[in-house]
SEVEXBA-999485 format. One record per residue: x, y, z of N, C-alpha, C in turn; residue in one letter. Coordinates in steps of 0.2 Angstrom, whole numbers, plus 2048, in hexadecimal, padded with zeros to 3 digits. Example, Ala and Ser with C-alpha at 12.3 -4.5 7.8 and 13.67 -1.06 7.14 Angstrom:
2
8427E482783E7EA8278427F0827A;8407F58238447FB824840800827S;
This chain:
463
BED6273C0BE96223BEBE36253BAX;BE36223B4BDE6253AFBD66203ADX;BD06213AEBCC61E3AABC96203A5X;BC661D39FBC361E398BBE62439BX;BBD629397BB862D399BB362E396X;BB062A38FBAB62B390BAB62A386X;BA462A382BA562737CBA962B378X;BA6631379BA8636373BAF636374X;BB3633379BBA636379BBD631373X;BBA62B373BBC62236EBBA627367X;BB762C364BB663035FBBB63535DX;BBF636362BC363B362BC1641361X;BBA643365BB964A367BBE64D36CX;BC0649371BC464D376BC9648376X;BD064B379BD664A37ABD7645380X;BDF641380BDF640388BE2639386X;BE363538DBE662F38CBDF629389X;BDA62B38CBD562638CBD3627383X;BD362C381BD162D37ABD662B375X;BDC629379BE1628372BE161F374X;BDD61F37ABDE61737ABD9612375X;BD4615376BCE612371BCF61436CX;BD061A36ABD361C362BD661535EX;BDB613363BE060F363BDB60735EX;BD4606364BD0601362BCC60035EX;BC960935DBC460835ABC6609351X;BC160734BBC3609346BC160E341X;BBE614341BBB61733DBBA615337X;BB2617336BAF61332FBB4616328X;BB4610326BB761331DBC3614320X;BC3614324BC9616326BCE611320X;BD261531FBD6611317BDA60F31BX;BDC60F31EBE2609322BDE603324X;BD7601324BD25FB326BD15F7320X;BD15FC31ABCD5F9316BD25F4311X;BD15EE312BD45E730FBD55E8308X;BDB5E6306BDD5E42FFBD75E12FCX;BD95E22F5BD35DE2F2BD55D62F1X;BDB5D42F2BDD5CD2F4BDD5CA2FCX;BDC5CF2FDBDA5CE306BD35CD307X;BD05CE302BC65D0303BC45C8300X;BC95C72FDBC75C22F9BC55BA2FBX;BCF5BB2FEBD15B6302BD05AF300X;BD25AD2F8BD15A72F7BD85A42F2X;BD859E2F5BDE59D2F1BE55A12F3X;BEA59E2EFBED5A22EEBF35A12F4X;BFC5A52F3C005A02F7BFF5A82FDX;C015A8302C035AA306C0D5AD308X;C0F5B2309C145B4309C165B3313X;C135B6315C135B631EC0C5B3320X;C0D5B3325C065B132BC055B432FX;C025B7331C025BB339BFB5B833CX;BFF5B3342BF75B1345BF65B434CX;BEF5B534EBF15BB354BEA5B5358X;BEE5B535BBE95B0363BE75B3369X;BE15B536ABDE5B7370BDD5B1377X;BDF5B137ABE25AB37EBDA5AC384X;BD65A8380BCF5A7386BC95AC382X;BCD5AE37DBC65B537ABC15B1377X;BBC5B0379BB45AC376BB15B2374X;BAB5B2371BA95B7370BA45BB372X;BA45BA378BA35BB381BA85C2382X;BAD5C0382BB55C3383BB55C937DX;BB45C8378BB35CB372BAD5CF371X;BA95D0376BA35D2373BA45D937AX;BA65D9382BA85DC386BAB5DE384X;BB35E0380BB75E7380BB45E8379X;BAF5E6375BAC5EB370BA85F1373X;BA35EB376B9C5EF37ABA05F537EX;BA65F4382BA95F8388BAF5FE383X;BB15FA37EBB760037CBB2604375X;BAE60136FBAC60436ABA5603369X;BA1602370B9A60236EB985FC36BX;B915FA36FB8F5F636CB8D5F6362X;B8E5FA360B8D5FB359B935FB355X;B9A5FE35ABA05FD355BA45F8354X;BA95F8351BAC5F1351BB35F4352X;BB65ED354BBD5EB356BBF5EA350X;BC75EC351BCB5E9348BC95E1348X;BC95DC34BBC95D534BBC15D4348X;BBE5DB34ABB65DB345BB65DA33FX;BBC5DB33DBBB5E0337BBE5DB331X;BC35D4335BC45D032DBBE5CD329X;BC05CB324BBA5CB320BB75C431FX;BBC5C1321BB85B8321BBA5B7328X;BB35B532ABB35B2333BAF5AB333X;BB05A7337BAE5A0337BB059F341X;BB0599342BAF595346BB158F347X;BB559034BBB958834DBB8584354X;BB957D353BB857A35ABBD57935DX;BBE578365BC4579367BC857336BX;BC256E36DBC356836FBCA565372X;BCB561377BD255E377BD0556377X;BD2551378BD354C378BD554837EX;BD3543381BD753E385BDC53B381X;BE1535382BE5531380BE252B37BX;BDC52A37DBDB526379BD752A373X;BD852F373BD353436DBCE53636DX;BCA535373BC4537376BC253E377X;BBC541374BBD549377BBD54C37FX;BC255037EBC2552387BBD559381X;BB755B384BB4562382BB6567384X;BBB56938BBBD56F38EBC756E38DX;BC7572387BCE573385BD557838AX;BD957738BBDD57A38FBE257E388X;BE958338BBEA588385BF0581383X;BF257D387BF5577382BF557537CX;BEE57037EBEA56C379BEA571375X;BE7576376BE357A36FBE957C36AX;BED57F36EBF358336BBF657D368X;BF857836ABFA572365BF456F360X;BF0571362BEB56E359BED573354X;BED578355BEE57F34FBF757E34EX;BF957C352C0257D353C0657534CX;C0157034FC0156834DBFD566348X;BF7569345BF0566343BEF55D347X;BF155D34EBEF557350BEC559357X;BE555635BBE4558361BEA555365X;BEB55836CBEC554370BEA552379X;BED55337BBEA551384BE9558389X;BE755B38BBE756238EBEF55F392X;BF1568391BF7567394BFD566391X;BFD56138DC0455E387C05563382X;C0A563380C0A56837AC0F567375X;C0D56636FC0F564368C1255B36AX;C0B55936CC0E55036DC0A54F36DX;C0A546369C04546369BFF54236FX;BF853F370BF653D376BF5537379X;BFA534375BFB52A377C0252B378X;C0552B372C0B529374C1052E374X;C0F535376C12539379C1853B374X;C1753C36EC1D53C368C1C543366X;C22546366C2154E360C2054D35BX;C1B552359C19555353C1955B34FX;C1E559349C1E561346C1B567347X;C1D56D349C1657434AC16576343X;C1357B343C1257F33DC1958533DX;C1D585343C20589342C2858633EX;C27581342C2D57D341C2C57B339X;C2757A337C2657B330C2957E32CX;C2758632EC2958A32BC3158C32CX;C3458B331C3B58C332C3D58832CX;C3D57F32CC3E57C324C3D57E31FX;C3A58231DC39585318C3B58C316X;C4058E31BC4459231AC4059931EX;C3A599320C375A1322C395A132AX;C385A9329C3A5AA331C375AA334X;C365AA33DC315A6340C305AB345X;C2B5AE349C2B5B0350C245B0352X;C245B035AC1F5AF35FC1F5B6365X;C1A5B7366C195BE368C135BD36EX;C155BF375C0F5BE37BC0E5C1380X;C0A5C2383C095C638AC0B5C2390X;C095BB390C0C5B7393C135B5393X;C165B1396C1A5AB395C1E5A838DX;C245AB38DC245A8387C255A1387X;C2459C38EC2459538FC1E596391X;C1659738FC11595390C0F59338BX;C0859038CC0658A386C0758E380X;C0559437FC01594378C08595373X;C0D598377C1359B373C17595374X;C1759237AC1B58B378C1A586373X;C11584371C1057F36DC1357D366X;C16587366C1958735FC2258435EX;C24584363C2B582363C2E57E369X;C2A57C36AC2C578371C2757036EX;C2A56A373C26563372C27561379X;C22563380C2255F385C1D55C388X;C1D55638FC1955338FC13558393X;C1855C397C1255F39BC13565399X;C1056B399C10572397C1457739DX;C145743A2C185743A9C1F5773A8X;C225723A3C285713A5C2B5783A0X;C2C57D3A4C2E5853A1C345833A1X;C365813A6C3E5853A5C405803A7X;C4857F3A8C4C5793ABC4C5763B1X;C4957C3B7C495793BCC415763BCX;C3B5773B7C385733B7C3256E3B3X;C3B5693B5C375623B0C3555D3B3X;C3255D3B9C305583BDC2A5533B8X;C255573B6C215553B2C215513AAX;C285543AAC295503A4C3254B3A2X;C325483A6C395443A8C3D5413A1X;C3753F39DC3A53F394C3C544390X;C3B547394C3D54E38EC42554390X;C47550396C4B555397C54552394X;C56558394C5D55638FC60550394X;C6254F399C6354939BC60542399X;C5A541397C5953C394C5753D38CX;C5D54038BC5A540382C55544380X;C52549384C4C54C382C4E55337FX;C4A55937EC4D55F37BC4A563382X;C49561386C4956738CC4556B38EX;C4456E392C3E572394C3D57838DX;C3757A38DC3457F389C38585389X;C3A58838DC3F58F38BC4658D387X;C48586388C4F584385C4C58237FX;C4958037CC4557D377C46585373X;C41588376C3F58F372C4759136FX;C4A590373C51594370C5558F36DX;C5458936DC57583369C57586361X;C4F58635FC4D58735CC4F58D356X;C5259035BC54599356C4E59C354X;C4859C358C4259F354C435A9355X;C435AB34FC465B234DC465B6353X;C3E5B7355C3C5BD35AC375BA35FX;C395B8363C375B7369C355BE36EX;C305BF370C2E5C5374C285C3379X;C275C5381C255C6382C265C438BX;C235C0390C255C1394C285B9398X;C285B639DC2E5B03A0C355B13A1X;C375B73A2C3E5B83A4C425B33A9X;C3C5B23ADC3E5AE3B4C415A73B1X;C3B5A33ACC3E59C3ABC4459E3A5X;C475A23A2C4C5A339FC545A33A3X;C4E5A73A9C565A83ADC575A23B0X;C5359C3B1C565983B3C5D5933B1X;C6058C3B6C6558B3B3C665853AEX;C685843ABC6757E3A7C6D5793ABX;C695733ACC6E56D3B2C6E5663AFX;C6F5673A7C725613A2C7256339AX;C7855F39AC7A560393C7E565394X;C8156638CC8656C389C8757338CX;C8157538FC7F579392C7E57D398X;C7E57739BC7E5753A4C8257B3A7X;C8057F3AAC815843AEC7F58A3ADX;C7C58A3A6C7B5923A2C755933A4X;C7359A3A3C6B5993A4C6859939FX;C6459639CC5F59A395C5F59F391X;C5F5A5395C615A9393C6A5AB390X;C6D5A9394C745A8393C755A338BX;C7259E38EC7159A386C7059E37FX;C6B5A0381C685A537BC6B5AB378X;C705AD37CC765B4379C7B5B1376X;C7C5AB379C825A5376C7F5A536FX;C775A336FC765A2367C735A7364X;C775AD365C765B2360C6F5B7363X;C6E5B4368C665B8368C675C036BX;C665C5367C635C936CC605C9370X;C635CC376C5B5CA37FC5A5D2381X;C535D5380C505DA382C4C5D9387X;C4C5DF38DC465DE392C445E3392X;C415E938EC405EF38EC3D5F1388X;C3A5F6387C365F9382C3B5FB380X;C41601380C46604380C495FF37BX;C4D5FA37DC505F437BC4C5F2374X;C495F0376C425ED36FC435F0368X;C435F636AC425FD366C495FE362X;C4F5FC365C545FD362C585F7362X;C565F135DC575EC35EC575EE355X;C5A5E7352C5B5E7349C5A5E0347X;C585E0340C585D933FC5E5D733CX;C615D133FC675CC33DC6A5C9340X;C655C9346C695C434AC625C3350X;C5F5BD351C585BB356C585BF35CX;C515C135BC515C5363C4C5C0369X;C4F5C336DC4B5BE373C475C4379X;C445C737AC405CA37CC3D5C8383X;C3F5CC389C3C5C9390C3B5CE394X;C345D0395C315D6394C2D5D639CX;C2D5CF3A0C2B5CF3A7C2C5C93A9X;C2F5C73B0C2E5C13B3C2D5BB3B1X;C265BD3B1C205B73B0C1D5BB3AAX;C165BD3ABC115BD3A7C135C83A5X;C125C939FC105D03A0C0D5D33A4X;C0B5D73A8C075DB3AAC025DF3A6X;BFB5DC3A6BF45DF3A3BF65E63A4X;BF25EA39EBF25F139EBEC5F43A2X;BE65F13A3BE05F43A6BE05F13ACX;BDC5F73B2BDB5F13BABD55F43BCX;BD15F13BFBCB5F03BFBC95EE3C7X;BC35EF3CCBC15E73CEBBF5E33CCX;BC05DD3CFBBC5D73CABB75D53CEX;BB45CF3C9BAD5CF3CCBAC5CD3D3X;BA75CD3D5BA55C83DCB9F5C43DCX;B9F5C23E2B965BE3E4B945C63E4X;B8E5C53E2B885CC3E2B8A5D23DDX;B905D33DBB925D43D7B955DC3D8X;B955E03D5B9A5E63D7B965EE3D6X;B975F43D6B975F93D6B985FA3D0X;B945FF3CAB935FF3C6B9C6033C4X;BA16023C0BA66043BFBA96053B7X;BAE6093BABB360C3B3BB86083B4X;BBC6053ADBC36023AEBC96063AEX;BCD6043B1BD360A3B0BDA6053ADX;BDA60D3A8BDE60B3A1BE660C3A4X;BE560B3ACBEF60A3ACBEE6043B1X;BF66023B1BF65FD3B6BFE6003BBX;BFD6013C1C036023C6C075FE3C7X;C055F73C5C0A5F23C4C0E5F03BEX;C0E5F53B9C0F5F23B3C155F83B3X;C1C5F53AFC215FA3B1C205FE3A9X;C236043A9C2260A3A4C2660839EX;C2A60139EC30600398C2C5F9398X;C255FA398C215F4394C1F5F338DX;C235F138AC1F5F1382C185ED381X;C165F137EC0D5F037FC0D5EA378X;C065E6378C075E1373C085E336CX;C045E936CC055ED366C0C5F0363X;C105F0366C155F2366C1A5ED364X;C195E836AC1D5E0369C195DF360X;C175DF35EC145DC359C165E1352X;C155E6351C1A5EA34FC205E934CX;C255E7350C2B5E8352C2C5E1350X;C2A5DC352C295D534FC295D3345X;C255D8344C235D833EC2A5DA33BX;C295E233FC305E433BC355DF33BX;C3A5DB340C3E5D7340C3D5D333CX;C385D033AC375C9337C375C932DX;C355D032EC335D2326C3C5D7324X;C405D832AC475DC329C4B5D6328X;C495CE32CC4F5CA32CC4E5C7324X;C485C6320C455C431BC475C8315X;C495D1317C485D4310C525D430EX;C545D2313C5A5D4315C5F5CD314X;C5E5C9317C615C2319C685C431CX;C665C7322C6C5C8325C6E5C2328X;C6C5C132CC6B5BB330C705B332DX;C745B132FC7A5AD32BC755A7328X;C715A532DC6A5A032CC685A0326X;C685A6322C615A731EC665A9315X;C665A4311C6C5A330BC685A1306X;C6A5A6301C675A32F9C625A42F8X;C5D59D2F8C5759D2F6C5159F2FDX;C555A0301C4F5A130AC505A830BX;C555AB306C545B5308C4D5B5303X;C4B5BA307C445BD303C3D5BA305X;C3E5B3309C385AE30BC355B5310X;C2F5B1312C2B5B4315C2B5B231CX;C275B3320C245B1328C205AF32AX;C215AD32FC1A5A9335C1B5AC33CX;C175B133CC165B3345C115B2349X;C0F5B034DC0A5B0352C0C5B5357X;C065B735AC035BC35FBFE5BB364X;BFF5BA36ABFC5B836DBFB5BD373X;BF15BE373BF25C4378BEF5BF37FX;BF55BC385BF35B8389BEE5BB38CX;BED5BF38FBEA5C2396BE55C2397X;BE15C3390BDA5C2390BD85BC394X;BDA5B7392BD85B1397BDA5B039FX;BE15B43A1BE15B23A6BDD5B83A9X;BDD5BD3AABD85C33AABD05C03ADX;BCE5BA3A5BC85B73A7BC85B13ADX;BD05AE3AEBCF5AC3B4BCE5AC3BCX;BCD5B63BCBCF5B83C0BCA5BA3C0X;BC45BB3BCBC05BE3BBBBE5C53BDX;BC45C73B9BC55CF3B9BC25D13B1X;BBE5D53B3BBC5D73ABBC05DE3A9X;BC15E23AEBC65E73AABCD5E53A8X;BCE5E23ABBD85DE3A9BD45DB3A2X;BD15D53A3BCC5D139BBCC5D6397X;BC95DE395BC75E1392BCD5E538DX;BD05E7393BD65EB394BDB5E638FX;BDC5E0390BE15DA38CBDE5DA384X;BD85D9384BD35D937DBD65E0379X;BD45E537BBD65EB378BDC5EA375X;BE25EB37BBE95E8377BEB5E5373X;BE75DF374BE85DA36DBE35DB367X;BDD5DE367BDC5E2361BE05E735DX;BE45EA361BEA5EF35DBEE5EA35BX;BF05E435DBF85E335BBF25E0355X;BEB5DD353BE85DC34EBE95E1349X;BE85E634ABE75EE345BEE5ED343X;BF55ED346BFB5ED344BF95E733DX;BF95E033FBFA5DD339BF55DD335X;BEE5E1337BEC5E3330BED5E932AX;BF45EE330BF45F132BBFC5EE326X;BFE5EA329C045E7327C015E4320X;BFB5DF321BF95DB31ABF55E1315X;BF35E8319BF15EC313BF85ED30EX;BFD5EE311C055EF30CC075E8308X;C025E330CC065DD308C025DB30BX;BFD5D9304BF85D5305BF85CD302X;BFF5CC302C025C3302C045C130AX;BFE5C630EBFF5C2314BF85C1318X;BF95BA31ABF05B731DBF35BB324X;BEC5BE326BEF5C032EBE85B932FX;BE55B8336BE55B4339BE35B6340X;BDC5B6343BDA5B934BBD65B434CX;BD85B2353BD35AC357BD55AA35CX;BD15A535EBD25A4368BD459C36AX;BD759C36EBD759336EBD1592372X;BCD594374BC9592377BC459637CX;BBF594380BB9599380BBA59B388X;BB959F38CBB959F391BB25A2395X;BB15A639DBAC5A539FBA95AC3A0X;BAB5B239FBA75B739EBA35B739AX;B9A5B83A0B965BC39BB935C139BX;B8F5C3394B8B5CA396B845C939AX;B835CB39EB7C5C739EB775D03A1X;B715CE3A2B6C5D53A2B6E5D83AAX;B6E5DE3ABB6E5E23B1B6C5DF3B7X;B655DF3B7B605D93BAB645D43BDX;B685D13BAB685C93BCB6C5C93C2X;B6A5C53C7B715C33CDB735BB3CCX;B795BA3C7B7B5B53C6B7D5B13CCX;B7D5AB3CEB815A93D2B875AA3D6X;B8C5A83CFB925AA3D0B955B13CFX;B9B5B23CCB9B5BA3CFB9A5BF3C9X;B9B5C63CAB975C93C4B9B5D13C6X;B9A5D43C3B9E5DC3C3B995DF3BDX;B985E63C0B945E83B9B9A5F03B8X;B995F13B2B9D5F73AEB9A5FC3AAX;B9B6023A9B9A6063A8B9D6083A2X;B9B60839BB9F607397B9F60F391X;BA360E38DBA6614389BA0616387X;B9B613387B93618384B8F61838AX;B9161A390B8D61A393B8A613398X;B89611396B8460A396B8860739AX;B846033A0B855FD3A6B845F73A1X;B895F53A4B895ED39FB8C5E53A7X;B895E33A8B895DF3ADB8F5D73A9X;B945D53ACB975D03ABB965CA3B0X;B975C43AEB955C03B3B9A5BA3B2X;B9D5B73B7BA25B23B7BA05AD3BCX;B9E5A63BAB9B59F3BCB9D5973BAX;BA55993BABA65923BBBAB5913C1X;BAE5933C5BAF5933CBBAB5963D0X;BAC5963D6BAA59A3DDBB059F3DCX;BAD5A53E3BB35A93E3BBB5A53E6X;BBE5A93E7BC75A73E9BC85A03E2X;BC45A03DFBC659A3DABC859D3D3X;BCD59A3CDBCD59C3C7BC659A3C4X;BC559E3C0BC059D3B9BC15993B5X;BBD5933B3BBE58F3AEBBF58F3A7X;BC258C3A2BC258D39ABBA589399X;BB858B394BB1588392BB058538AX;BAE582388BAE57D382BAB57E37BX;BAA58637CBA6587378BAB58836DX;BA758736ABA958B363BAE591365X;BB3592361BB559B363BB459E35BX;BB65A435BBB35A9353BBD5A6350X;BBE5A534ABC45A5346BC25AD340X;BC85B033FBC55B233CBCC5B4337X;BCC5B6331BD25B732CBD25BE325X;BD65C0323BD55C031CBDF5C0318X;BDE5C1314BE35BF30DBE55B830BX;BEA5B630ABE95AE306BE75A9309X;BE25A5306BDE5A130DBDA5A0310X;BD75A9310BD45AA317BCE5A7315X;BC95A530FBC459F310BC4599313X;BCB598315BCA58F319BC559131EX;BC6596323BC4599329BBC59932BX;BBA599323BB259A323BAD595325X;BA6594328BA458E32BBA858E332X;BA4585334BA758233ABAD57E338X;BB357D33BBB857B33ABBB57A340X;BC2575340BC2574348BCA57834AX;BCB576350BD557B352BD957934BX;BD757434ABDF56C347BDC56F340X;BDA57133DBD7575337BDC57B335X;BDD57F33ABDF58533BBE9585338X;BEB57D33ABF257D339BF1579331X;BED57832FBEB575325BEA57C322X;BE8582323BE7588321BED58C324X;BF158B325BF858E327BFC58C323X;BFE584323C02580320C00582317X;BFA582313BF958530EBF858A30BX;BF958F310BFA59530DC0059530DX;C03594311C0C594311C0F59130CX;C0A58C307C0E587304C13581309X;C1258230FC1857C312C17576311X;C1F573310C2056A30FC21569315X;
């Protein structure tokens, strides 16, 4: 078990694991691999070749202001610091009648940016009267011939990565044994079926990240009936990896399908988390004993996503991909769950620990748009959650941990929307958007989720 040791190590004065892990986060001033195209600086106009949108699932800038403070000083900055056009979006969901619900869930949200249309917390890519799909932005993109994939720490049947390829009533319904919540939408009554069948209906290129459980289950109607999910998806072609090993020596030309834990990935930091009265002043530790050693890190999933998607494009192996569609470009999402469920745990080292990861899988596609700067990358949060910083001093009601962070410095966090043994709340706030290459001005100012899929769809040029 290793903890960060200390600033100088984030400067690379000293060696070790802790120092190549911040190395990892932080950016050195002037570093040429940071410094943006001058079509990336620009950011106006102009068509878009790929996408890469990277989702911090719960990072407000509460969330984002902790793994800077803890991993590169309150004075440095994160890769996510560093795009050049940053703005602010509202995140809102909606009742049925269209009324604002103000505290969004990762459904609704994920389906405003997925649909440009709000919808009901909980439903995903439907809309919130009369429960009808609506095209996502990925589904778009498939039509138009680009390759498509979704990349997560969670669930590849949880909201954020389902809204893009999946149409259900309730966000519930993962897998085939569970559609109780949505009795319209399963293949016995003419529906397209639980979100993991969907996903694989779809032929979305690369699939990665965790849900093996709702994969393994059984499909019990239609053409299909007896196979599991998984089974389906070798049938159609899909490569299926559970292992970093696997990941690594996988090729493009044929969709991969990646299932990398159970359920949700295993966070890479572990920590105590807060309490009433709050904690003993602590160091985070940068391993987790639960987390298996053939874990692909999101920086890595991300990576290797690019490679596949930009190998199935330069190549057109793929029998799918004829004539005029060899040579299109991409649409990836990246979503680093953890953060949020970390904040509903009110664990600020797993929170911390999650932020860091998903700043690197950032640094990857920034360094991808430095090579090819006809691509909008794209970092933002669906939504705001309940860590905060607040002064030494304070005894917050609810619970609270303080930390000892890479400079030295106590830094007290506070968690207050449930009591203890309860989750933490999502909160209603603004979250930061931030972008750069073609397009990246939509981003600037106040804007809302459902904005986010009209600045996708025009940079991509999508019908």
């Amino acid at each position: 078990m290793k903890t960060v040791t200390g600033r100088r190590s984030y400067r690379g004065r000293t060696l070790g694991a802790a120092a190549l892990l911040v190395a990892a986060v932080a950016v050195p001033a002037g570093a040429a691999s940071d410094a943006p195209s001058a079509a990336s600086r620009t950011g106006t106009g102009g068509t878009a070749r790929n996408v890469i949108l990277l989702i911090g699932d719960g990072m407000g800038d509460s969330e984002i202001t902790l793994a800077r403070n803890y991993t590169v000083g309150a004075a440095g900055r994160l890769h996510m610091d560093r795009l050049p056009m940053t703005g602010a979006y509202t995140t809102y969901a909606v009742d049925k009648d269209g009324r604002p619900d103000y505290v969004t869930d990762s459904a609704a949200s994920a389906t405003g940016w997925a649909t440009g249309r709000k919808t009901v917390n909980g439903r995903l890519s439907k809309t919130p009267d009369t429960d009808r799909a609506v095209p996502t932005i990925l589904e778009l993109a498939q039509r138009n011939g680009m390759a498509t994939g979704s990349v997560t720490t969670s669930e590849l049947t949880d909201a954020t990565p389902a809204a893009l390829a999946s149409h259900v009533t309730d966000r519930s319904c993962q897998g085939p044994a569970d559609m109780r919540q949505c009795p319209r939408d399963t293949v016995g009554r003419g529906g397209p079926g639980s979100i993991a069948e969907q996903s694989v209906a779809h032929r979305v290129d690369v699939l990665l990240g965790g849900g093996r459980s709702r994969f393994d289950q059984t499909i019990t109607e239609g053409p299909d009936r007896g196979r599991t999910v998984t089974q389906q998806a070798r049938e159609r072609g899909y490569q299926v990896v559970t292992d970093a090993e696997g990941l690594r020596a996988v090729r493009p030309g044929r969709p991969v399908l990646g299932l990398f834990a159970p359920d949700s990935v295993p966070v890479e930091w572990t920590g105590k988390p807060a309490a009433p009265g709050g904690t003993a002043p602590q160091r985070c530790v940068t391993s987790n004993p639960d987390r298996p050693a053939g874990t692909p890190t999101l920086e890595a999933q991300t990576r290797k996503a690019i490679e596949l998607l930009e190998g199935k494009r330069a190549g057109g192996h793929d029998r799918g991909v004829k004539g005029k569609d060899q040579g299109k470009g991409f649409f990836l999402q990246v979503e680093g769950a953890s953060i949020d469920k970390q904040d509903h745990e009110a664990d600020p080292c797993g929170q911390i620990g999650e932020t860091a990861a998903f700043d690197r899988a950032v640094k990857v596609a920034r360094e991808y748009a430095a090579r090819h700067p006809d691509t909008l990358v794209v970092t933002t949060a669906d939504h705001g959650h309940s860590s905060q910083i607040v002064p030494l001093e304070a005894n917050p009601p609810g619970l609270s941990a303080t930390l000892v962070t890479d400079e030295g410095g106590r830094m007290k966090v506070s968690y207050g929307t449930a009591p203890a043994g309860r989750g933490q709340k999502h909160t209603g706030i603004q979250v930061r958007i931030a972008a750069q290459g073609p397009q990246a001005h939509r981003v600037l100012g106040v804007t809302d989720q459902t904005g986010l899929f009209t600045t996708l769809r025009k940079a991509l040029a999508l019908r």
